[in-house]
Biopython code that builds the backbone (N, CA, C, O; Angstrom):
import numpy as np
from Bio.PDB.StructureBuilder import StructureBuilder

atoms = [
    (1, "UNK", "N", (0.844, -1.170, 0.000)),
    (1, "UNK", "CA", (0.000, 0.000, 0.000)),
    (1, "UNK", "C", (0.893, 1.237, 0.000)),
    (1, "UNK", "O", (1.741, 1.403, 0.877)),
    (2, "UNK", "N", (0.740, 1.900, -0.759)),
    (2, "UNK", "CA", (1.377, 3.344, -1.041)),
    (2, "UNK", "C", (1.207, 4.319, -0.060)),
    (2, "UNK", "O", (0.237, 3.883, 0.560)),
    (3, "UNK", "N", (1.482, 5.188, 0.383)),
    (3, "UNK", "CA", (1.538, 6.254, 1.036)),
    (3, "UNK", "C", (-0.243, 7.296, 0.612)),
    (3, "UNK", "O", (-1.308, 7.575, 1.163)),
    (4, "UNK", "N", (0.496, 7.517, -0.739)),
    (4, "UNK", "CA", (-0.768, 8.158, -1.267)),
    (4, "UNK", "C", (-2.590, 7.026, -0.242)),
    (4, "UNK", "O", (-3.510, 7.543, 0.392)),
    (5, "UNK", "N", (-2.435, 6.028, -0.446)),
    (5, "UNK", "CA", (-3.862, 5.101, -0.279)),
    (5, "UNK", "C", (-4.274, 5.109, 0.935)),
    (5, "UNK", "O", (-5.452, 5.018, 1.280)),
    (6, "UNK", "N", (-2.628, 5.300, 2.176)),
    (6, "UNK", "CA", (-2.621, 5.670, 3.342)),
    (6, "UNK", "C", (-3.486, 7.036, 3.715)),
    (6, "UNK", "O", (-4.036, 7.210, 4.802)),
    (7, "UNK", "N", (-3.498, 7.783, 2.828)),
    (7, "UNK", "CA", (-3.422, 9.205, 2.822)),
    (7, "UNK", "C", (-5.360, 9.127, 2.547)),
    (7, "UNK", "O", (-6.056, 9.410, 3.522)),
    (8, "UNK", "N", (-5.806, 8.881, 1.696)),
    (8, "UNK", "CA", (-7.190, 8.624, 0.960)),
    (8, "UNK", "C", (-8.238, 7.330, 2.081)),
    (8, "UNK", "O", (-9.450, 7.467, 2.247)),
    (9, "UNK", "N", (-7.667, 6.528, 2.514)),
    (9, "UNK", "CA", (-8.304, 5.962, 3.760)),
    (9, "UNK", "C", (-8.435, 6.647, 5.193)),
    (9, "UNK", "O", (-9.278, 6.536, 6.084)),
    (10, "UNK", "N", (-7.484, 7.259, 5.088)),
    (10, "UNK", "CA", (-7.166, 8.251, 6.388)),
    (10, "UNK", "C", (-8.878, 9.095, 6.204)),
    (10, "UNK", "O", (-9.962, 9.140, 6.785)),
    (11, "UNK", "N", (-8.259, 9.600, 5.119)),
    (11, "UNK", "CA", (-9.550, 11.350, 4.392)),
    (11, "UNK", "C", (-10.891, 10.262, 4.750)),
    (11, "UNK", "O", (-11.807, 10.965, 5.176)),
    (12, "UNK", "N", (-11.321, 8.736, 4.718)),
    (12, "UNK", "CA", (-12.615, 8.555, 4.374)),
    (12, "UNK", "C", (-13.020, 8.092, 5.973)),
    (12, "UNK", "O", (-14.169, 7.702, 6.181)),
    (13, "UNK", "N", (-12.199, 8.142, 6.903)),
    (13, "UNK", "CA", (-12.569, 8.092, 7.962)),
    (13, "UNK", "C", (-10.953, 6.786, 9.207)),
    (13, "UNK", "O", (-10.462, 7.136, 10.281)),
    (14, "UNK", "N", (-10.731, 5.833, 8.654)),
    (14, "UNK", "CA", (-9.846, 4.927, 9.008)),
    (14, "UNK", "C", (-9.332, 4.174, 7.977)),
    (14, "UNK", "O", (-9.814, 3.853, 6.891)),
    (15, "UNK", "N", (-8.080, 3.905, 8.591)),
    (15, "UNK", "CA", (-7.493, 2.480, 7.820)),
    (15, "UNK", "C", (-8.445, 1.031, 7.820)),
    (15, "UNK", "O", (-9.503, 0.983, 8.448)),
    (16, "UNK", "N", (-7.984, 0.014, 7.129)),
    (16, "UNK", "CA", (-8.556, -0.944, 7.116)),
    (16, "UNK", "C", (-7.782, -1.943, 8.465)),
    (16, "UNK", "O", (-8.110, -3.054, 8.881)),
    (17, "UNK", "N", (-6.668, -1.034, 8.896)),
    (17, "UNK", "CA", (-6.046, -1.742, 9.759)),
    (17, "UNK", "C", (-7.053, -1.534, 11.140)),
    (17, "UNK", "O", (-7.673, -2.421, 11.726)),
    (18, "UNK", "N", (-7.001, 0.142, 11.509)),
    (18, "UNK", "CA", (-7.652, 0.881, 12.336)),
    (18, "UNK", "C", (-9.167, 0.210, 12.484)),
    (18, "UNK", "O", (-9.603, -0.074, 13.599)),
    (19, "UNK", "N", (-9.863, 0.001, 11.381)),
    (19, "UNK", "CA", (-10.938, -0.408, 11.631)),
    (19, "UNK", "C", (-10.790, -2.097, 12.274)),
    (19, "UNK", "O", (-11.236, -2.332, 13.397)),
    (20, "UNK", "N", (-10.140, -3.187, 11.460)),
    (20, "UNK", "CA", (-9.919, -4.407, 12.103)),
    (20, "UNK", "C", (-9.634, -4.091, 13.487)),
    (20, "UNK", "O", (-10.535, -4.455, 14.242)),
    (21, "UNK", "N", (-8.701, -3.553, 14.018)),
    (21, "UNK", "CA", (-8.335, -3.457, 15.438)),
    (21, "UNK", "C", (-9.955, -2.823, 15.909)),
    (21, "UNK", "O", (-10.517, -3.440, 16.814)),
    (22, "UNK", "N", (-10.473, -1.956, 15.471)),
    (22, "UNK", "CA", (-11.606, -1.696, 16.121)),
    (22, "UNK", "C", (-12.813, -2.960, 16.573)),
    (22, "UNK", "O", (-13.218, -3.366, 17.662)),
    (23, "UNK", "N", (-13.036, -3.214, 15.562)),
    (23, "UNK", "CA", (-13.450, -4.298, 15.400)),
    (23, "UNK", "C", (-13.347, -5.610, 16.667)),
    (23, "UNK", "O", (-14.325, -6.092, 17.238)),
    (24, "UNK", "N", (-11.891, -6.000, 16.897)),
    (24, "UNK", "CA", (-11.719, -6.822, 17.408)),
    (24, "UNK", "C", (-12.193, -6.287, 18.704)),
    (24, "UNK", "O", (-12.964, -6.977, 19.371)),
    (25, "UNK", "N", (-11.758, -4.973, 19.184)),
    (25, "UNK", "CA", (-11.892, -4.323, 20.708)),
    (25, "UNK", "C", (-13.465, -4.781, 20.912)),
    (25, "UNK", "O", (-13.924, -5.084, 22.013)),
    (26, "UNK", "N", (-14.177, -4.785, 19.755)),
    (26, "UNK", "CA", (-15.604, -4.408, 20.418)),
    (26, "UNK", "C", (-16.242, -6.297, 20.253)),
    (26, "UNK", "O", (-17.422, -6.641, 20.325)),
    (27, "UNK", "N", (-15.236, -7.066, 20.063)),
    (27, "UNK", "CA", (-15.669, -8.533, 20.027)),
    (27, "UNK", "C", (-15.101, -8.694, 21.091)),
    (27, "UNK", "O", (-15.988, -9.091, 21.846)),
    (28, "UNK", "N", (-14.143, -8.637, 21.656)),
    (28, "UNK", "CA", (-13.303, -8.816, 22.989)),
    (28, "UNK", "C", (-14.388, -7.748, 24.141)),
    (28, "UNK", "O", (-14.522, -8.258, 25.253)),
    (29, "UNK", "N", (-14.867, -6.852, 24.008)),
    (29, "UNK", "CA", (-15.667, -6.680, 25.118)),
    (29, "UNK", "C", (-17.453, -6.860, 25.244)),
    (29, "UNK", "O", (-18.204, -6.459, 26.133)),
    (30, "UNK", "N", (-17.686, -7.447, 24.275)),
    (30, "UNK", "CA", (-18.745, -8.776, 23.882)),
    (30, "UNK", "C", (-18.615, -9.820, 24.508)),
    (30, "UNK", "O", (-19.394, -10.137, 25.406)),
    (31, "UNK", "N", (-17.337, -10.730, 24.046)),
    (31, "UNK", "CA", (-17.462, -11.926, 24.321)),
    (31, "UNK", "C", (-16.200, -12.162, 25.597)),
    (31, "UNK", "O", (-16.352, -12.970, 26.513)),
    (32, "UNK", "N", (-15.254, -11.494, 25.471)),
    (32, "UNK", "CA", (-14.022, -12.148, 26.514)),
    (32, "UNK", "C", (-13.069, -12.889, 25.782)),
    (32, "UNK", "O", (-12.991, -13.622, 24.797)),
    (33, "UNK", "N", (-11.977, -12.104, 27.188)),
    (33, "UNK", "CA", (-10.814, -12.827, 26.061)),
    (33, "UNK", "C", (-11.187, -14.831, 25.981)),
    (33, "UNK", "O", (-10.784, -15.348, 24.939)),
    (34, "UNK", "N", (-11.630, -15.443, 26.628)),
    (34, "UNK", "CA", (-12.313, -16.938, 26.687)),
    (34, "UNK", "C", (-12.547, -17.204, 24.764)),
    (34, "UNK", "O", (-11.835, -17.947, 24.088)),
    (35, "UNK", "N", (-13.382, -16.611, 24.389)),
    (35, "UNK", "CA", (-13.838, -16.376, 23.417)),
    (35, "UNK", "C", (-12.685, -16.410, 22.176)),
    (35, "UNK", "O", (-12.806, -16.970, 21.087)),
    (36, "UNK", "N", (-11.577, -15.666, 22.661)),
    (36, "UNK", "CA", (-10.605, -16.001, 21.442)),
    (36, "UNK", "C", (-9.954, -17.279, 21.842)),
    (36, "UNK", "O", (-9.788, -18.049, 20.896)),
    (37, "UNK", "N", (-9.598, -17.644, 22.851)),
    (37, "UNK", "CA", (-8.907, -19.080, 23.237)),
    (37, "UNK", "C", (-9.645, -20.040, 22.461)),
    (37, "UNK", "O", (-9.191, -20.692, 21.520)),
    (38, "UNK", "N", (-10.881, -20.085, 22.945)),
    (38, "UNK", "CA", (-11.984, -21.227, 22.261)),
    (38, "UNK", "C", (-11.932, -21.257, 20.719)),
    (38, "UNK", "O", (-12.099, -22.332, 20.142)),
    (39, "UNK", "N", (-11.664, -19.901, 19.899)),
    (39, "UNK", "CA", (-12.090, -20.167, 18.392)),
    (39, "UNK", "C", (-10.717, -21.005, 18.178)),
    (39, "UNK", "O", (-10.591, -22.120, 17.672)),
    (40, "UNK", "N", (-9.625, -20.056, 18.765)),
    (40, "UNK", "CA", (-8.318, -20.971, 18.684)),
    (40, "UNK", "C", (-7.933, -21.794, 18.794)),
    (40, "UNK", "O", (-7.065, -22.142, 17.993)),
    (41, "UNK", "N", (-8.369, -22.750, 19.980)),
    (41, "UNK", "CA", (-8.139, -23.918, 20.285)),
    (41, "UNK", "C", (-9.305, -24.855, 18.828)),
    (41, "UNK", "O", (-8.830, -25.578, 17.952)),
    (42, "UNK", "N", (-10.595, -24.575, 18.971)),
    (42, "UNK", "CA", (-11.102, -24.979, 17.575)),
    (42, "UNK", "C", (-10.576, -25.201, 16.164)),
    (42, "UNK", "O", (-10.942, -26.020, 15.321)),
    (43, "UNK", "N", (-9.555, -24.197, 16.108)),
    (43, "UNK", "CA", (-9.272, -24.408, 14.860)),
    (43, "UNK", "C", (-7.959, -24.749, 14.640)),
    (43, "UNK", "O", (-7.457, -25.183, 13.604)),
    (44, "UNK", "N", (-7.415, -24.504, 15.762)),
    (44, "UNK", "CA", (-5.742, -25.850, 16.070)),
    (44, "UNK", "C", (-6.124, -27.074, 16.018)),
    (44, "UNK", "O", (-5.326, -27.834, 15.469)),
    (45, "UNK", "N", (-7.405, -27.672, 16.541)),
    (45, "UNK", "CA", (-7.766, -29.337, 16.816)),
    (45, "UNK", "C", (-8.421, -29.171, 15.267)),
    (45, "UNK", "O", (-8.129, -30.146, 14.574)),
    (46, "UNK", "N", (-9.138, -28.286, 14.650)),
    (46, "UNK", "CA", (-9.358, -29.037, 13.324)),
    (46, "UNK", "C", (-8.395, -28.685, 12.114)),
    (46, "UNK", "O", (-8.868, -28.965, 11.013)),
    (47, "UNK", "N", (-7.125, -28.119, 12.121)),
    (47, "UNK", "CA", (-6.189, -28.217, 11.727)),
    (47, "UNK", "C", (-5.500, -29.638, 11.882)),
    (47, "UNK", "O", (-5.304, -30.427, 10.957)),
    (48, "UNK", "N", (-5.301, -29.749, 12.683)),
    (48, "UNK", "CA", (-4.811, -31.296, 13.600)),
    (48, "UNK", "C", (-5.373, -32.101, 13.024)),
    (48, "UNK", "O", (-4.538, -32.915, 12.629)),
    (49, "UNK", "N", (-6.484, -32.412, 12.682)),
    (49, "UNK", "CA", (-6.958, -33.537, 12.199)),
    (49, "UNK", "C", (-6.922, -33.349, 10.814)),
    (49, "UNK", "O", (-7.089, -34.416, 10.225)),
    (50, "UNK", "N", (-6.743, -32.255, 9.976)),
    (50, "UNK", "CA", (-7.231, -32.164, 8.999)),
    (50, "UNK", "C", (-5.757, -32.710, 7.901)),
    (50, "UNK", "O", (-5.595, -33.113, 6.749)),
    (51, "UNK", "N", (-4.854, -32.389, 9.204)),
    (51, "UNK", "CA", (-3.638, -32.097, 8.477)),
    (51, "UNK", "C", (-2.232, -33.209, 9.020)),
    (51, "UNK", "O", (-1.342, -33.542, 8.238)),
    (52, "UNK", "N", (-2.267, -33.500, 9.977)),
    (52, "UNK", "CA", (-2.021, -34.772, 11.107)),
    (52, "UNK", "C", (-0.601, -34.037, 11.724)),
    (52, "UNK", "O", (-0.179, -33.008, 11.197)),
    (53, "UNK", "N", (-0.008, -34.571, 12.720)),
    (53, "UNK", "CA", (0.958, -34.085, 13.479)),
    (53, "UNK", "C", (2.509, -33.855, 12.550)),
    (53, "UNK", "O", (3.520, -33.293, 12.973)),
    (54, "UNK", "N", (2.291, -34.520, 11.099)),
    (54, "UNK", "CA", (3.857, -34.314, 10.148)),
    (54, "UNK", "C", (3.465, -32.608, 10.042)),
    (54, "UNK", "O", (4.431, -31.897, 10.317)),
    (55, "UNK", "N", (2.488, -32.035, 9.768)),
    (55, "UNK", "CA", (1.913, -31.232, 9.401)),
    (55, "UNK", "C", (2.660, -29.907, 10.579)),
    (55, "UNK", "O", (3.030, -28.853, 10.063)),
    (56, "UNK", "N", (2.772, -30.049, 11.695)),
    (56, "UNK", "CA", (3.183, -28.954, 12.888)),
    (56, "UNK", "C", (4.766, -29.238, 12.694)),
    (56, "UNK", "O", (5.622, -28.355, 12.641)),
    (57, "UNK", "N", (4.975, -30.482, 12.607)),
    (57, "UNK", "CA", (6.602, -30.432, 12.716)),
    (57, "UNK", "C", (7.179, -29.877, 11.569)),
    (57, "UNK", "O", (8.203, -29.226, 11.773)),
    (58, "UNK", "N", (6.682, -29.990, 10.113)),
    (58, "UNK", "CA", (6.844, -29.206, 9.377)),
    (58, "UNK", "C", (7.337, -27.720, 9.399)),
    (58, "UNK", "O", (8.386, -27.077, 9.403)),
    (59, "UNK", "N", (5.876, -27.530, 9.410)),
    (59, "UNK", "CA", (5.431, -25.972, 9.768)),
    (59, "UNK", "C", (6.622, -24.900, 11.011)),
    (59, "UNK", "O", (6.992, -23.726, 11.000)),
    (60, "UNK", "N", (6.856, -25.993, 11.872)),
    (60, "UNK", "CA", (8.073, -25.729, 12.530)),
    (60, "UNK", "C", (9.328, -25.509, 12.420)),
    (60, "UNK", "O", (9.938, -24.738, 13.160)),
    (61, "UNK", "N", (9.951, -26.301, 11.288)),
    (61, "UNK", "CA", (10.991, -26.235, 10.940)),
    (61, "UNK", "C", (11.050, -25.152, 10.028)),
    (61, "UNK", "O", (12.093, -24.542, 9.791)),
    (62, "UNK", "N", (10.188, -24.956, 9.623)),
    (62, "UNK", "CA", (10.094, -23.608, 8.704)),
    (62, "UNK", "C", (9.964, -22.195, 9.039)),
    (62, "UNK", "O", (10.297, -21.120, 8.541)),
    (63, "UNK", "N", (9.187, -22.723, 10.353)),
    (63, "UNK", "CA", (9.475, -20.874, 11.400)),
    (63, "UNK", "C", (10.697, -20.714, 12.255)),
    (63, "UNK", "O", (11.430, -19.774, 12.562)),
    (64, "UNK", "N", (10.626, -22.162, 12.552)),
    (64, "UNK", "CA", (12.693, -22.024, 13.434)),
    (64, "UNK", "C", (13.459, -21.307, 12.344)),
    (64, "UNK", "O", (14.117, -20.390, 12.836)),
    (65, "UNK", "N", (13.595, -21.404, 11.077)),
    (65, "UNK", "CA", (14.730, -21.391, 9.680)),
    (65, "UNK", "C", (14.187, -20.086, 9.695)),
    (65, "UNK", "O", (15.023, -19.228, 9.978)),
    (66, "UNK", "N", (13.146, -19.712, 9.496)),
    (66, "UNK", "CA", (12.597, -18.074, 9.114)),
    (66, "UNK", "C", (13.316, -17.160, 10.298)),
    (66, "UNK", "O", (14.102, -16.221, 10.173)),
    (67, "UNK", "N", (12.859, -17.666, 11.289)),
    (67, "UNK", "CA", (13.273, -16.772, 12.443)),
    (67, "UNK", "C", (14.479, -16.913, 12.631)),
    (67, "UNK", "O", (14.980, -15.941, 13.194)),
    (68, "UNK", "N", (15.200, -17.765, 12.382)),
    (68, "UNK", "CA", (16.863, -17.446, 12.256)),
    (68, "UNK", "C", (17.453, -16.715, 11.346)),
    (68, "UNK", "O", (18.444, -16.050, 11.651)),
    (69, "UNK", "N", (17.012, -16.715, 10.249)),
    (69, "UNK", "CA", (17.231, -15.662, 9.167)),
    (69, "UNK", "C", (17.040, -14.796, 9.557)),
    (69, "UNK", "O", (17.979, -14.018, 9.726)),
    (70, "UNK", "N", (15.823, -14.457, 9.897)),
    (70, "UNK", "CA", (15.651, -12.887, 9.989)),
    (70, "UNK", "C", (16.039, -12.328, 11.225)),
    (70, "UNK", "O", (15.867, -11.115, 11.345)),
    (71, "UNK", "N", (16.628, -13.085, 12.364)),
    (71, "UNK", "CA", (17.435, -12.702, 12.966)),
    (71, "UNK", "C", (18.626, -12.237, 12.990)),
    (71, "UNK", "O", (18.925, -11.236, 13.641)),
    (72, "UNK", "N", (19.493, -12.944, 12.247)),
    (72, "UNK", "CA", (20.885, -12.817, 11.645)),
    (72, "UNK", "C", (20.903, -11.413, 10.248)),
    (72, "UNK", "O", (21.725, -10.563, 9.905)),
    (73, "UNK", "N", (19.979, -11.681, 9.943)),
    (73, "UNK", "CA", (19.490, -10.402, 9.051)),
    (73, "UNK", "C", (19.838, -9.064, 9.273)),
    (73, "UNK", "O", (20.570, -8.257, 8.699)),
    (74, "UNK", "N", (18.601, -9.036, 10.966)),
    (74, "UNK", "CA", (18.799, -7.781, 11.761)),
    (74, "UNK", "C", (19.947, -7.524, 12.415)),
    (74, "UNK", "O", (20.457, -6.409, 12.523)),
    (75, "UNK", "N", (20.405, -8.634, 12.897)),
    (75, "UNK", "CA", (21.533, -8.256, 14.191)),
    (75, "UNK", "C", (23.002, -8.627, 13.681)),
    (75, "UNK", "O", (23.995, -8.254, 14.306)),
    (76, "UNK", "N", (23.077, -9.327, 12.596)),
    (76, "UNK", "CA", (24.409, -9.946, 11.925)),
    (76, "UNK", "C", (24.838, -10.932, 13.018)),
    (76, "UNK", "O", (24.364, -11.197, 14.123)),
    (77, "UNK", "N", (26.216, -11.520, 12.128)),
    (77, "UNK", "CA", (26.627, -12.837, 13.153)),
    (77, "UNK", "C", (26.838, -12.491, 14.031)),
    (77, "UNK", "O", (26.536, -13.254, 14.948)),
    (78, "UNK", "N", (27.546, -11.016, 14.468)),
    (78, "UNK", "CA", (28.057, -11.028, 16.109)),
    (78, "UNK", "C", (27.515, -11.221, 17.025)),
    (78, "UNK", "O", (28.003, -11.649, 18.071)),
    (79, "UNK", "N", (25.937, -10.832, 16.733)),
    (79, "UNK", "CA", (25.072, -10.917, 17.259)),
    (79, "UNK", "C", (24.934, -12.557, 18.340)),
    (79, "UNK", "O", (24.592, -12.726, 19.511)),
    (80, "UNK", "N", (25.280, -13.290, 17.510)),
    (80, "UNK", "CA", (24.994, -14.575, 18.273)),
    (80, "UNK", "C", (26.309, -14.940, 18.717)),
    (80, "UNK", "O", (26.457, -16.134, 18.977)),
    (81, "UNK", "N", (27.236, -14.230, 18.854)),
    (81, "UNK", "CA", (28.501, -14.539, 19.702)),
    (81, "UNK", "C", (28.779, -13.865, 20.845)),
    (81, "UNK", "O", (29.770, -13.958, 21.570)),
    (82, "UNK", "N", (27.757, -13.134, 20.951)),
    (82, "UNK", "CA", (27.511, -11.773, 21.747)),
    (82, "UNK", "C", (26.871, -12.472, 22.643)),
    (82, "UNK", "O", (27.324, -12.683, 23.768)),
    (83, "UNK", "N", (25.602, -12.954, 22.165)),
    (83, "UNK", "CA", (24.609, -13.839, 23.355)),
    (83, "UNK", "C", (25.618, -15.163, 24.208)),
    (83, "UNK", "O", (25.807, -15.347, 25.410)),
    (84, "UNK", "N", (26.147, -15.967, 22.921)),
    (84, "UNK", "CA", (26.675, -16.772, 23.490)),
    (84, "UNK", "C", (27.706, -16.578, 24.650)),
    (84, "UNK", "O", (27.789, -17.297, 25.646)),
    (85, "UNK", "N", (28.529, -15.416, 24.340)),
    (85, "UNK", "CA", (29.205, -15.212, 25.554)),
    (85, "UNK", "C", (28.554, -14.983, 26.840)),
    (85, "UNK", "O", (29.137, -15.491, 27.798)),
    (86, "UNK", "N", (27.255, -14.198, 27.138)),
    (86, "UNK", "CA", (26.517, -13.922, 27.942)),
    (86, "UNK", "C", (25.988, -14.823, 28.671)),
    (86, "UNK", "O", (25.835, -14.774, 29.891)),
    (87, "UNK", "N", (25.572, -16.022, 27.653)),
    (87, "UNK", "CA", (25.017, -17.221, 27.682)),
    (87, "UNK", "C", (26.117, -17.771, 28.950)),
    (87, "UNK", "O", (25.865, -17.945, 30.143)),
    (88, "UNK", "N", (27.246, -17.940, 28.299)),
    (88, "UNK", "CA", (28.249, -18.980, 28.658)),
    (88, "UNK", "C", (28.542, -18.274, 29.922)),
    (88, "UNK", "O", (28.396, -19.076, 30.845)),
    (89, "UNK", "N", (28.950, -16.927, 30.416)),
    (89, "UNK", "CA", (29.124, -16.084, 31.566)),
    (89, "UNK", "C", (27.715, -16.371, 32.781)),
    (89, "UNK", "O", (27.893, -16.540, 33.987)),
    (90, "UNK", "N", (26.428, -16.366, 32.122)),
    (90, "UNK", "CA", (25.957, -16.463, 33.310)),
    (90, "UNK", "C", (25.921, -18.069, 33.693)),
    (90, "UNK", "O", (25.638, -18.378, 34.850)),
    (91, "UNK", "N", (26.172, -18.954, 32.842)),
    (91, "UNK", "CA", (26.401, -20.800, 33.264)),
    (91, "UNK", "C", (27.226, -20.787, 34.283)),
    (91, "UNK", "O", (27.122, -21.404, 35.343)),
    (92, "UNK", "N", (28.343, -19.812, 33.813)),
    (92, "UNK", "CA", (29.411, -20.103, 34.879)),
    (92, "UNK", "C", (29.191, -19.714, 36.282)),
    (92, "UNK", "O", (29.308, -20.323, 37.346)),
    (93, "UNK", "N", (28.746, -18.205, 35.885)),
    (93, "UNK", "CA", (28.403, -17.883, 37.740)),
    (93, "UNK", "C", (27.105, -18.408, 38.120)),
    (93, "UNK", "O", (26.438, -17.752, 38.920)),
    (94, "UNK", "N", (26.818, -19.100, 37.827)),
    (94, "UNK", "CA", (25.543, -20.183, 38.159)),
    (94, "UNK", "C", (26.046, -21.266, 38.935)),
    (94, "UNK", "O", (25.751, -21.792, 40.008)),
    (95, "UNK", "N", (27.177, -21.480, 37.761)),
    (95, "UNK", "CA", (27.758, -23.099, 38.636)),
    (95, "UNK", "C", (28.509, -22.722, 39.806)),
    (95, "UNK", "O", (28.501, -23.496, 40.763)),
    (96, "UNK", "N", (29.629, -20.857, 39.910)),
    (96, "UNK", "CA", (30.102, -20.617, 41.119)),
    (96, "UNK", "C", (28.813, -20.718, 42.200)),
    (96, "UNK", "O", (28.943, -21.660, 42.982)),
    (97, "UNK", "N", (27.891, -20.112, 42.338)),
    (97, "UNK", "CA", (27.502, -19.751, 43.534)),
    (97, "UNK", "C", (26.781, -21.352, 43.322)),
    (97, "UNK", "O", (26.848, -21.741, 44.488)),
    (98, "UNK", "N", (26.127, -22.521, 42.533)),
    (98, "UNK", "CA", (25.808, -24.080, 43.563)),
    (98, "UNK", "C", (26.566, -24.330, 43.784)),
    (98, "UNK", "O", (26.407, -25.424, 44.326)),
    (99, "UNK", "N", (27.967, -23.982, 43.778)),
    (99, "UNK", "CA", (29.022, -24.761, 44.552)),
    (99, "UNK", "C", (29.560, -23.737, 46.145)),
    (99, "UNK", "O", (30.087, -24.159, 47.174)),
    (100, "UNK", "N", (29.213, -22.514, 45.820)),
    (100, "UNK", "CA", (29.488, -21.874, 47.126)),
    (100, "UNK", "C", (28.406, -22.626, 47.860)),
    (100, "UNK", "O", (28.634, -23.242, 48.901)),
    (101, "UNK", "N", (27.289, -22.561, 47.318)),
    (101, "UNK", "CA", (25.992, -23.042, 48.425)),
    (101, "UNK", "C", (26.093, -24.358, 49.371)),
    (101, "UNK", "O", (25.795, -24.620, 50.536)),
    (102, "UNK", "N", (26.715, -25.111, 48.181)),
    (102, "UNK", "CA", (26.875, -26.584, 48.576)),
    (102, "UNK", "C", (27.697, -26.525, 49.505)),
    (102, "UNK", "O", (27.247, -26.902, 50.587)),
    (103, "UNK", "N", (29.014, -26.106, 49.492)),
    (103, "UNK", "CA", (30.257, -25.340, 50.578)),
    (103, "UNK", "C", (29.759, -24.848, 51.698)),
    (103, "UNK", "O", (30.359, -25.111, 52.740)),
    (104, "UNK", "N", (28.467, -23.966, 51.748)),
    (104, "UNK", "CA", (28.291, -23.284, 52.996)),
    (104, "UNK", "C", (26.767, -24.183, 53.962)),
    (104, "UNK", "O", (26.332, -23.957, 55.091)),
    (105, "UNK", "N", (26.406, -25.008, 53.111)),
    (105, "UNK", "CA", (25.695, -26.290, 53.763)),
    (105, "UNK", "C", (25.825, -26.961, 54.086)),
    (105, "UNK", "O", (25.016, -27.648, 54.709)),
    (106, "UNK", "N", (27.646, -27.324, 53.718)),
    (106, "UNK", "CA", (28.356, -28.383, 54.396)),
    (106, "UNK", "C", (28.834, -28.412, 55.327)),
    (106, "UNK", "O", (29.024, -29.377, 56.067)),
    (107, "UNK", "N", (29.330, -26.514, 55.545)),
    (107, "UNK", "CA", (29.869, -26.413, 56.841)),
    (107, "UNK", "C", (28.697, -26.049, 58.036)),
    (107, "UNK", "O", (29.168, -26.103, 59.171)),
    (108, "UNK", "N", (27.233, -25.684, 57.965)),
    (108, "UNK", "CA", (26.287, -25.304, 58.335)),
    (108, "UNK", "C", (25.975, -26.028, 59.308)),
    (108, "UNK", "O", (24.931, -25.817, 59.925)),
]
sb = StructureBuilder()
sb.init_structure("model")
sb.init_model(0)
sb.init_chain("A")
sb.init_seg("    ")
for serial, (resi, resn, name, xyz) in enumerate(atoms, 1):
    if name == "N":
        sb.init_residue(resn, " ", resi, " ")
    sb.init_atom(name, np.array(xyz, "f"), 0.0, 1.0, " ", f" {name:<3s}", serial, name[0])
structure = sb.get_structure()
């Protein structure tokens, strides 16, 4: 959508976005959030059957791969050497202080 169409939905009152979100507010204080769980859960179990459990693991491997891309995308590789160090720093002072603990329960 162009800027300009942004501009011409605006002039006729809302977006089509603005209105969906409206929309939903006034089904959510109708029915409860209950109400979206239930359609959801409905249509995960008839997905499920429709489509059988190869069907999620699939579908999975394909949003793990997406979302790694577009992670590495945004943040580049350092990005995940960055975490990993963080990662690996708080393991360690994790494992110092169960071993101080264990140390000061022994002498306790």
């Amino acid at each position: 959508m162009t800027t300009s169409d942004k501009k011409v939905e605006k002039a006729k009152g809302m977006t089509v976005r603005e209105a969906g979100q409206k929309g939903g507010e006034t089904v959510k204080k109708k029915y409860g959030t209950e109400f979206y769980e239930a359609i959801g859960r409905k249509g995960g179990q008839a997905t499920k059957r429709t489509h059988g459990h190869a069907f999620y693991e699939e579908i999975g491997k394909k949003g793990g791969k997406k979302g790694g891309e577009a992670t590495r995308d945004r943040y580049g590789p350092t990005f995940y050497e960055e975490i990993g160090q963080k990662g690996g720093q708080k393991v360690k002072e994790l494992i110092e202080a169960g071993k101080r603990a264990a140390e000061s329960s022994k002498k306790g």
